[in-house]
RODO-2510 file (C-alpha; in nm, 4 decimals, decimal comma):
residues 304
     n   res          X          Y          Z
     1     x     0,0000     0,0000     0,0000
     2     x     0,2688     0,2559     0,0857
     3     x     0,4489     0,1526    -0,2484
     4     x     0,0890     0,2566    -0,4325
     5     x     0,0663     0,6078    -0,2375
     6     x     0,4215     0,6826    -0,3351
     7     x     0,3324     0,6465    -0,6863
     8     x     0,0200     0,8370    -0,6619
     9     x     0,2210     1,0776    -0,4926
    10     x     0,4819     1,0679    -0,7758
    11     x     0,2029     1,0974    -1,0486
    12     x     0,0468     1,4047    -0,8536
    13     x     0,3974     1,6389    -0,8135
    14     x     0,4591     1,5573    -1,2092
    15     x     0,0991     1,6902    -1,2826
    16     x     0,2118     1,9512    -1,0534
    17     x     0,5307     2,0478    -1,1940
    18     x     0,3993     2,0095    -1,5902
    19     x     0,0814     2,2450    -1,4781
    20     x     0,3224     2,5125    -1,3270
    21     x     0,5330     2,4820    -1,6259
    22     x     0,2267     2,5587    -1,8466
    23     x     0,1260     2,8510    -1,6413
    24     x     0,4765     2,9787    -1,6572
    25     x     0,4315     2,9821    -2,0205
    26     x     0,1240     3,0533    -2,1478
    27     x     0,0868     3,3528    -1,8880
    28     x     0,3921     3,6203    -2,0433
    29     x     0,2196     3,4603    -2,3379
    30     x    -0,1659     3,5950    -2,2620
    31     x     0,0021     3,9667    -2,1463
    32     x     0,2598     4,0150    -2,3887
    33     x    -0,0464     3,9400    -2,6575
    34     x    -0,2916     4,1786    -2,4787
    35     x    -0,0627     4,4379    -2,3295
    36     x    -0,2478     4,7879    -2,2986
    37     x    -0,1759     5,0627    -2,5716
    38     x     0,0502     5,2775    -2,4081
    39     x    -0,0047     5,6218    -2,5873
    40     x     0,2334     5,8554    -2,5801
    41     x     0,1494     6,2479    -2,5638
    42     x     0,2149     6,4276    -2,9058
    43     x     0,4840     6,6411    -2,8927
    44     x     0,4037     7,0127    -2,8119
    45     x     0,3785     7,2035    -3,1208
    46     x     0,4705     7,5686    -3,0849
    47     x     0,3374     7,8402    -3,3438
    48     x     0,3346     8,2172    -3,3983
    49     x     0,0022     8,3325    -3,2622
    50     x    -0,2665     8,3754    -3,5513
    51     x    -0,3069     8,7011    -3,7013
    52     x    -0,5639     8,8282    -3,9166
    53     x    -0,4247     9,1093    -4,2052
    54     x    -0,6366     9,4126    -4,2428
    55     x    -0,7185     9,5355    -4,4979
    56     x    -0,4920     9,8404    -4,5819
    57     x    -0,1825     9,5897    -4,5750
    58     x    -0,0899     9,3143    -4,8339
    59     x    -0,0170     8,9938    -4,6619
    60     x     0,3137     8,8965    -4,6778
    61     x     0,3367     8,5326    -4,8293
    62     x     0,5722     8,3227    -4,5700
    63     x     0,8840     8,1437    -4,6746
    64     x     0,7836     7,7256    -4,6436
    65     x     0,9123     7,6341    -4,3073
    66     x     0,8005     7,3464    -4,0812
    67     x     0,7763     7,2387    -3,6823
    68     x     1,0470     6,9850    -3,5898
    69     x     0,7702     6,6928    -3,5889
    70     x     0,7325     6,3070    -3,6455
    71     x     0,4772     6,2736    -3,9305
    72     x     0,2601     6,0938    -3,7074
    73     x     0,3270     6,3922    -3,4660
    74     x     0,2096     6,6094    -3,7381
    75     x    -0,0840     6,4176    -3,7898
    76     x    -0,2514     6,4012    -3,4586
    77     x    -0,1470     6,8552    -3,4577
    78     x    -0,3308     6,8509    -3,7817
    79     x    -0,6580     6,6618    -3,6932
    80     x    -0,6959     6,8919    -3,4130
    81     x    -0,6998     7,2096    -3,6093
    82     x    -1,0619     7,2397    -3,6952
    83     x    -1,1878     7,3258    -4,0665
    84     x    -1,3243     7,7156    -4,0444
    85     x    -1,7552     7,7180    -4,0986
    86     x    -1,7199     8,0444    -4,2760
    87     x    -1,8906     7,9822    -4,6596
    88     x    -1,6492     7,8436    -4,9220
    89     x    -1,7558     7,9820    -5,2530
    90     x    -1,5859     7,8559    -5,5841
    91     x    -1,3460     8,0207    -5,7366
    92     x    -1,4421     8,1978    -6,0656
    93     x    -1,3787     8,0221    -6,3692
    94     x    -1,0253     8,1412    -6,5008
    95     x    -0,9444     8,2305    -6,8786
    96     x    -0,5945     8,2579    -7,0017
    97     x    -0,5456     8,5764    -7,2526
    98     x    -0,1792     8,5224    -7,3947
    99     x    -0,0712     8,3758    -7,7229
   100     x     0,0175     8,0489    -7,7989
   101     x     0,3718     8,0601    -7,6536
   102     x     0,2712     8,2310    -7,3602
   103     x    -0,0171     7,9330    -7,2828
   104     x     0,2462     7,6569    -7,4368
   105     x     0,4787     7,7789    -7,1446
   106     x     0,2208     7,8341    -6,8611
   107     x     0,0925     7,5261    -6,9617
   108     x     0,4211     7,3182    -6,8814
   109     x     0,4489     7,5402    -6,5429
   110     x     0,1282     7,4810    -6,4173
   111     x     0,1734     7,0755    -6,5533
   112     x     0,5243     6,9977    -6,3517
   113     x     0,3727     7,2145    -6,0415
   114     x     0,0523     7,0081    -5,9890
   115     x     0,2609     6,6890    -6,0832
   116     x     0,5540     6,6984    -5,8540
   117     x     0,3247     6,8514    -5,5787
   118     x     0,0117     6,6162    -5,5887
   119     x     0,1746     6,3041    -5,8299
   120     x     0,0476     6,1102    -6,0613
   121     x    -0,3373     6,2028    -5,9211
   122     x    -0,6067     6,3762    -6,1174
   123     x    -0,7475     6,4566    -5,8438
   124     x    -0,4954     6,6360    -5,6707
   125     x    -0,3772     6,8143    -5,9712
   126     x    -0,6575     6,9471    -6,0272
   127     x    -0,6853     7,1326    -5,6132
   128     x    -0,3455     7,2293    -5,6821
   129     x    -0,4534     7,3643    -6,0085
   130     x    -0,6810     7,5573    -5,8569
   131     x    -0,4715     7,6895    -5,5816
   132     x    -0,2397     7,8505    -5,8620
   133     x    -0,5274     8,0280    -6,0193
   134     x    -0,6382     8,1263    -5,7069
   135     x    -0,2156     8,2540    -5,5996
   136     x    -0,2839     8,4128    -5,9768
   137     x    -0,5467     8,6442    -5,9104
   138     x    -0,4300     8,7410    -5,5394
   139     x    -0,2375     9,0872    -5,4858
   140     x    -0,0055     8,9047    -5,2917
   141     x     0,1694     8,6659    -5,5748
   142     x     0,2937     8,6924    -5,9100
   143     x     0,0903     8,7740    -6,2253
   144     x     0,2071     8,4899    -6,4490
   145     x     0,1792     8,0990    -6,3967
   146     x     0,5374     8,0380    -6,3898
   147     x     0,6011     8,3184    -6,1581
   148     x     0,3346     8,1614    -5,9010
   149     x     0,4523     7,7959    -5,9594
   150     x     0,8713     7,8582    -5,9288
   151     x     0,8330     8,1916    -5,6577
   152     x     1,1039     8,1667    -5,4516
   153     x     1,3637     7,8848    -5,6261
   154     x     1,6297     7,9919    -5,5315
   155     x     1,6224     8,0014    -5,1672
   156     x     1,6524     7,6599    -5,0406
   157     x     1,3760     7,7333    -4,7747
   158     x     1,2139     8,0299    -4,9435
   159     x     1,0075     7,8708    -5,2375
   160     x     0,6236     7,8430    -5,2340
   161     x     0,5822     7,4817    -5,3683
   162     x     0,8458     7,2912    -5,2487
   163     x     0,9537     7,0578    -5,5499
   164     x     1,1039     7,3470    -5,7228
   165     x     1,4080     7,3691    -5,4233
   166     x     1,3978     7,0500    -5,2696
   167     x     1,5543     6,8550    -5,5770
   168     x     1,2320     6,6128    -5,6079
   169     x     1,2970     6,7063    -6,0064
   170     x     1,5999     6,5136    -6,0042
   171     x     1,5064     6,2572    -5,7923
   172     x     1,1849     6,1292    -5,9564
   173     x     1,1264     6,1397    -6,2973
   174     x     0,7549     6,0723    -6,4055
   175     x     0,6464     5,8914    -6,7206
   176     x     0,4896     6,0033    -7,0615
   177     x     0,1393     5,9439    -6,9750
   178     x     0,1564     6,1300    -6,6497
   179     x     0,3395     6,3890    -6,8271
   180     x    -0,0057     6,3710    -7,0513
   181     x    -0,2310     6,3340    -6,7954
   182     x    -0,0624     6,6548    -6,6273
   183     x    -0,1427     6,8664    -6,8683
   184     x    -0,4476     6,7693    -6,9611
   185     x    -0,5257     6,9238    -6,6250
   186     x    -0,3508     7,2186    -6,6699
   187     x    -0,4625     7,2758    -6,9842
   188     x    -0,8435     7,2576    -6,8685
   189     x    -0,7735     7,4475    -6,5978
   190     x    -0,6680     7,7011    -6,7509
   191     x    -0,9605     7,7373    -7,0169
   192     x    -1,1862     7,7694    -6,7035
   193     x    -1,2109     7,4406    -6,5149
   194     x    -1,3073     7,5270    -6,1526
   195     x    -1,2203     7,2827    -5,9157
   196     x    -1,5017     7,3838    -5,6550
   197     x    -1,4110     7,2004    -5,3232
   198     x    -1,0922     7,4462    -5,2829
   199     x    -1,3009     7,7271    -5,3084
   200     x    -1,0426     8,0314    -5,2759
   201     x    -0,7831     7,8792    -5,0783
   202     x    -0,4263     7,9442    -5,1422
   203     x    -0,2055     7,7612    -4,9366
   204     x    -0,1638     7,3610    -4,8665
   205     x     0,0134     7,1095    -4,7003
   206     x    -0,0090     6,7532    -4,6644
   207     x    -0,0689     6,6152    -4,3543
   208     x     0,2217     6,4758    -4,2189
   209     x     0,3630     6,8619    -4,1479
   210     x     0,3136     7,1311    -4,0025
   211     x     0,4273     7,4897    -4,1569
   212     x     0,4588     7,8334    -3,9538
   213     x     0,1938     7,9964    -4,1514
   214     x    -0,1001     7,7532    -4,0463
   215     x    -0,1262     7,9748    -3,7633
   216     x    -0,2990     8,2262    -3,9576
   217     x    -0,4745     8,1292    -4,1847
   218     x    -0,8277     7,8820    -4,1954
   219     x    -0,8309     7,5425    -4,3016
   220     x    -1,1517     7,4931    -4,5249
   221     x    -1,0855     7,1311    -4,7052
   222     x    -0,9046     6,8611    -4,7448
   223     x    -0,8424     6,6527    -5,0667
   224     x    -0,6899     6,3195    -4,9277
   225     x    -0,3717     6,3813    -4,7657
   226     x    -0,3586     6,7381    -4,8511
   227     x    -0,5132     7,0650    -4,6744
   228     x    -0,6446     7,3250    -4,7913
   229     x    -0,6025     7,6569    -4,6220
   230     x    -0,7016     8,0757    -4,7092
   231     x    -0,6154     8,3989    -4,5173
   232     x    -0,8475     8,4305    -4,2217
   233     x    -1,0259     8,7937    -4,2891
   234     x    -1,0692     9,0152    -4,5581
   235     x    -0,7988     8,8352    -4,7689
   236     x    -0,9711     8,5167    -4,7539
   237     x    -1,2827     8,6346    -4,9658
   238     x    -1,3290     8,6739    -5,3069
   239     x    -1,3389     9,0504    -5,2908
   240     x    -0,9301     9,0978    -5,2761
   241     x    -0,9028     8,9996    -5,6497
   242     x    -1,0285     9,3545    -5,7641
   243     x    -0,7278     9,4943    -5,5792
   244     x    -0,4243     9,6376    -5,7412
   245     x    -0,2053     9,6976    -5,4274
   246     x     0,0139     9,9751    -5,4826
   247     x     0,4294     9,9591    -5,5688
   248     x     0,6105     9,9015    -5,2086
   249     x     0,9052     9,7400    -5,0687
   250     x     0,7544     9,4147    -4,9408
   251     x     1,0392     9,3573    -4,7702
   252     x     0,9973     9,6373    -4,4787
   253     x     0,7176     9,5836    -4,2751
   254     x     0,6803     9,9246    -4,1265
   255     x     0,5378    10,0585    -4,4056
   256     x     0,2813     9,8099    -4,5331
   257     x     0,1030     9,8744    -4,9215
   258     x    -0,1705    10,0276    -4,9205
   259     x    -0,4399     9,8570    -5,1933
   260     x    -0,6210    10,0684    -5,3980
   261     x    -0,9694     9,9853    -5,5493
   262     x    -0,9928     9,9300    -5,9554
   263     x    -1,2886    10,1641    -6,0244
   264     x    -1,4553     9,9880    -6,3449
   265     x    -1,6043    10,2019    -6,6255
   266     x    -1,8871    10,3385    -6,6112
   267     x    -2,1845    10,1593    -6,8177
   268     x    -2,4252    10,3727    -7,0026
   269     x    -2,7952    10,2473    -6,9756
   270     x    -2,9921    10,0774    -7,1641
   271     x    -3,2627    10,3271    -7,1995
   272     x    -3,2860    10,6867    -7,3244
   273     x    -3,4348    10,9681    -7,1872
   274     x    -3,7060    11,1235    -7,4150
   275     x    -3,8526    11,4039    -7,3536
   276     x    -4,2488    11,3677    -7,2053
   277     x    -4,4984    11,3772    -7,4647
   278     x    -4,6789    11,6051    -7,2255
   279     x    -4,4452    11,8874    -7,3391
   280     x    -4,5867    11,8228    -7,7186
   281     x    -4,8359    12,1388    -7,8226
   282     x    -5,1995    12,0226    -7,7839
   283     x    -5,4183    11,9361    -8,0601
   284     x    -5,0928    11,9527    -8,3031
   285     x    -4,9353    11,6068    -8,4293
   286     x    -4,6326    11,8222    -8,5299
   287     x    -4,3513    11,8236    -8,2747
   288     x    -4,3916    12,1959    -8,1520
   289     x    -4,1944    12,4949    -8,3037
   290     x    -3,8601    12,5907    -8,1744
   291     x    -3,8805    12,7434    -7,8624
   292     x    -3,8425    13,1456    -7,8794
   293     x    -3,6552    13,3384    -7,6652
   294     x    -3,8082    13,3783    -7,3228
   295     x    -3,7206    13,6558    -7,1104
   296     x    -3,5382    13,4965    -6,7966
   297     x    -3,5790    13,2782    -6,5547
   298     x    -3,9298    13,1606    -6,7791
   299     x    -3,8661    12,8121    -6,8741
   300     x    -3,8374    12,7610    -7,2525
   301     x    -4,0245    12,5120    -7,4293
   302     x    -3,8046    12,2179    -7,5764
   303     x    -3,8994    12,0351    -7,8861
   304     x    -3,8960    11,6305    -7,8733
***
């Protein structure tokens, strides 16, 4: 009997031992497979504090210069910044007026801007597209396609779209079609395409950074990765595009320009003024004789 209890005994520490080697197993198992999400606290993102141009000043456009961020960093800054609940009108359709050469070459601008920038995406190209037109008719930028699309070039952190200093036009080299496909776009955008969901806006960035110039200005859409952004104000409506500013050094700041309305010409209406029939002499279907001289302040009769 004592030899049967010491192998029960013997059977029950192995059971024992195997179960406690189980445990010992399977348990960093079970928490290492449902360990809590630890997450960690975006980095604090510092920014000039927002401020709105009047009216009487042309806003200066910023150089492109981002927060030291992660792009996932960037992303959680980004989805905090709300999009502004102000109305976002479409742009106005925009019509080029050169001659051939002059479209030929705005045409190949405004095709390796939205193609570098946004890729091989119609979509895309087309709200970049639109934010040229928009940089076009706005006081603040250049007056010719190329001007808008390559402002700034030659400052390594100065330029407004960033392909054009960054050296992304040596590094990537796109193929015929989306050569084609490019400027298709540009081509149709500029013989009055609108590309409505950008309304006016004329700044973007992608979401995975953060520029110094967010601060000031509202975020109205975004077209997949990219957002869209306009002045906050005055500068941000469609009224600044019938502003000539006047000649100033932009570079000094303690003088701003001073805009000055474009006063259109005057129309002449579509009706004119006749003389009453009243004035005709009664019972006469001739228009009455010329008026004699009156002595004065009688008022003389004028014929119709």
């Amino acid at each position: 009997m004592t030899t049967a209890l010491s192998a029960r005994s013997t059977w029950v520490l192995r059971a024992s031992l195997i179960g406690i080697s189980g445990l010992a197993i399977v348990g960093p198992a079970l928490v290492v497979a449902n360990a809590p999400v630890i997450v960690q606290a975006p980095k604090r993102v510092k920014l000039p504090p927002g401020r709105v141009v009047p009216q009487a000043e042309v806003p200066e456009v910023e150089p492109v210069k981002f927060v030291d961020l992660t792009p996932d960093d960037a992303r959680a800054f980004n989805a905090t910044v709300p999009f502004s609940t102000d109305p976002n009108p479409a742009a106005r359709p925009f019509r080029f007026a050169g001659g051939p050469e002059d479209l030929a070459r705005a045409t190949d601008c405004m095709a390796a801007g939205i193609l570098y920038e946004a890729g091989d995406d119609t979509l895309g190209e087309r709200a970049v597209a639109q934010v040229v037109l928009n940089r076009l008719h706005h006081p603040a930028f250049p007056k010719t396609v190329c001007g808008v699309v390559f402002e700034g070039q030659d400052r390594s952190t100065g330029c407004q779209f960033s392909f054009s200093c960054d050296g992304a036009i040596t590094r990537w080299h796109p193929t015929a079609d989306a050569w084609r496909r490019a400027r298709e776009v540009a081509a149709a955008a500029l013989s009055g395409a609108v590309f409505k969901q950008v309304g006016y806006a004329t700044h973007y960035h992608t979401d995975w950074v953060v520029p110094y110039w967010q601060s000031s200005l509202d975020k109205i859409t975004a077209v997949n990765t990219h957002l869209f952004f306009r002045w906050s104000g005055w500068w941000g409506t469609p009224r600044p595009l019938a502003v000539t500013p006047k000649p100033s050094n932009r570079s000094s700041r303690s003088s701003p320009a001073s805009p000055t309305r474009t006063i259109p010409a005057p129309r002449w209406p579509r009706w004119t003024p006749r003389w009453p029939r009243h004035r005709l002499q009664w019972g006469s279907l001739r228009p009455p004789s010329p008026p004699q001289r009156q002595p004065r302040r009688s008022r003389a009769i004028r014929s119709s």
